[in-house]
N, C-alpha and C positions, 0 to 999 in steps of 0.2 A: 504494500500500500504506500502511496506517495504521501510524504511529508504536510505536502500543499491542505491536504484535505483533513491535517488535522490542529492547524493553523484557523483564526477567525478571515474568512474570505479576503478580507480589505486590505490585511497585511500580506496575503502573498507575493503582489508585484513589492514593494518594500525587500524585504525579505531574499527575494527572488535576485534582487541589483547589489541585496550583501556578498550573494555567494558568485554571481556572473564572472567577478575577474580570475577564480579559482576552478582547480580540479577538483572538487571534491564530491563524493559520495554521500549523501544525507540518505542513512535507513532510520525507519522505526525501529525498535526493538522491543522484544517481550519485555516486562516488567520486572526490576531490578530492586530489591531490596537497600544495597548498598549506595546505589546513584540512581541519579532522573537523566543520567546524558554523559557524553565523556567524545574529545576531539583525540583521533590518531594521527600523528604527519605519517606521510609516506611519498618515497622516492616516486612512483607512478599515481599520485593523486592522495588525495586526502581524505578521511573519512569522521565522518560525524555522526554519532547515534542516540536517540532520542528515544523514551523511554513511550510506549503508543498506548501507556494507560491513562495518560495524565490529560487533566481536562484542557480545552485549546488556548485557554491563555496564559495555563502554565509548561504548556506546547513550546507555544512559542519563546516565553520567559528563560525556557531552556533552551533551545533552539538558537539563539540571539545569544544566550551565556558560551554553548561553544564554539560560534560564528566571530566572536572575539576571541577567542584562543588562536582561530585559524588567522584572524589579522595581524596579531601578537605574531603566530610563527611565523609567518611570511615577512614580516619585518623586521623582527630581534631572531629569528631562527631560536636556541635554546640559550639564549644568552642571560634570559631573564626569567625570574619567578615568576608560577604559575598563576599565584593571582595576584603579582606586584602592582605596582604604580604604573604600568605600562596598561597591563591587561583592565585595573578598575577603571582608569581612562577612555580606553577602546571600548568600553562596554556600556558605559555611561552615553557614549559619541554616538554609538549603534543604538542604544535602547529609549534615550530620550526623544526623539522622533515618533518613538511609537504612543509614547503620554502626552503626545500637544494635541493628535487628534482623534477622531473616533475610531483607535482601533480597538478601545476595551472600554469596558465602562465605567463610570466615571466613579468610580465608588473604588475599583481596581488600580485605577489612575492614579488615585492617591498615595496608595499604599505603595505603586511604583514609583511617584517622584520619590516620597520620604527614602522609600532604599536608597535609591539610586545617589543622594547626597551621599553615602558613604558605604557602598556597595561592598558586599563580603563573597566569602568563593563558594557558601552555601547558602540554598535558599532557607535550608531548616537550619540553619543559626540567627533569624529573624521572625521570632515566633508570630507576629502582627502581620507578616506578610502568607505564611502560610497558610494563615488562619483565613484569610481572603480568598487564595487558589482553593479552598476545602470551599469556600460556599458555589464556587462553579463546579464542584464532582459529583457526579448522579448520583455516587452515595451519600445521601446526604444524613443517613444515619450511620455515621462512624462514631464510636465510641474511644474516649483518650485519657491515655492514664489520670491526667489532670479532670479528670470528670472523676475517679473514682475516691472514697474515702479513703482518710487513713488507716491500714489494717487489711484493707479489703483487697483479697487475694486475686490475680488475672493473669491471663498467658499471652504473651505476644504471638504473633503469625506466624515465628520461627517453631513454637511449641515451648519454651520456656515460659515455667512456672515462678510467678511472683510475688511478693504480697507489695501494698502501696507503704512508704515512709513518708518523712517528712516533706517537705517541698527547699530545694537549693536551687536559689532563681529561676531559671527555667527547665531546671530538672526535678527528679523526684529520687530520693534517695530510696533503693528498692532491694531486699532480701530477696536472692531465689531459693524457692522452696528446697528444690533438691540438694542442695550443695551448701546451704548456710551462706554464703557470699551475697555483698554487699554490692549493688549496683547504682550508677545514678543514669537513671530512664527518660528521655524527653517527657515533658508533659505531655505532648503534640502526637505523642505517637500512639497507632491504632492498637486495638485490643481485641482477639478474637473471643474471649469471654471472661 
């Protein structure tokens, strides 16, 4: 399945003139636990892949995140840090065009400029931002650890078993059941029961 079509329609020509002066390969990919998206250089073209579960404005959010990598390498080759002063620059230059007009809505918009004044290399290290891509996902009944009481025992998607602790900023300090060990759990993250 092509990228385009999981993009909001408006931003594909945008989008479309990020990648024009490159080689590169943009797949979807099955859904990734560890990442939403990840940029490969390569001697015969480039490649970009994108996570096809994610809903289309956090499609693109990621899509544009490693459409900057591919600018970064094409200009610094590996000279510089992955998400230096070069790459938060490049990505700001690429993504603020998308929040001056109607590519998303405006309630989204917001939540893009505030990042984008001081952009990080993850979208889940800005709980207020992912909280906004969650009200575009057809599931809209996901349940998070920061929803659960203190004490109150639940298993992440991997199948680890947990009980809920205290709250450290935006974690939650978390015992696993089996092992006695001490974890600290996003808030933000889903719960399969």
């Amino acid at each position: 399945m092509a990228w385009s079509s999981h993009i909001p329609p408006q931003a594909e020509n945008y989008v479309s003139e990020l990648l024009r002066p490159f080689r590169v390969d943009v797949r979807v990919s099955r859904a990734r636990r560890t990442k939403t998206g990840d940029f490969r250089p390569g001697k015969r073209g480039h490649q970009i892949s994108v996570n096809g579960n994610l809903n289309e404005f956090h499609f693109l959010w990621v899509l544009v995140h490693e459409i900057a990598h591919l600018h970064v390498y094409e200009t610094y080759r590996q000279r510089v840090a992955p998400h230096g002063p070069e790459w938060k620059q490049t990505f700001q230059n690429l993504m603020w065009p998308l929040t001056e007009v109607e590519y998303v809505p405006q309630e989204l918009r917001a939540h893009w400029q505030r990042h984008l004044r001081k952009p990080k290399a993850s979208t889940f290290s800005d709980p207020t931002l992912v909280q906004a891509f969650r009200v575009y996902d057809e599931e809209d009944d996901v349940t998070t650890v920061s929803m659960l009481l203190e004490g109150q025992e639940f298993e992440l998607p991997g199948g680890r078993r947990f009980r809920r602790g205290p709250k450290q900023r935006t974690r939650y300090k978390c015992q696993e059941i089996s092992s006695g060990r001490w974890f600290l759990v996003p808030g933000l993250a889903p719960i399969v029961s």
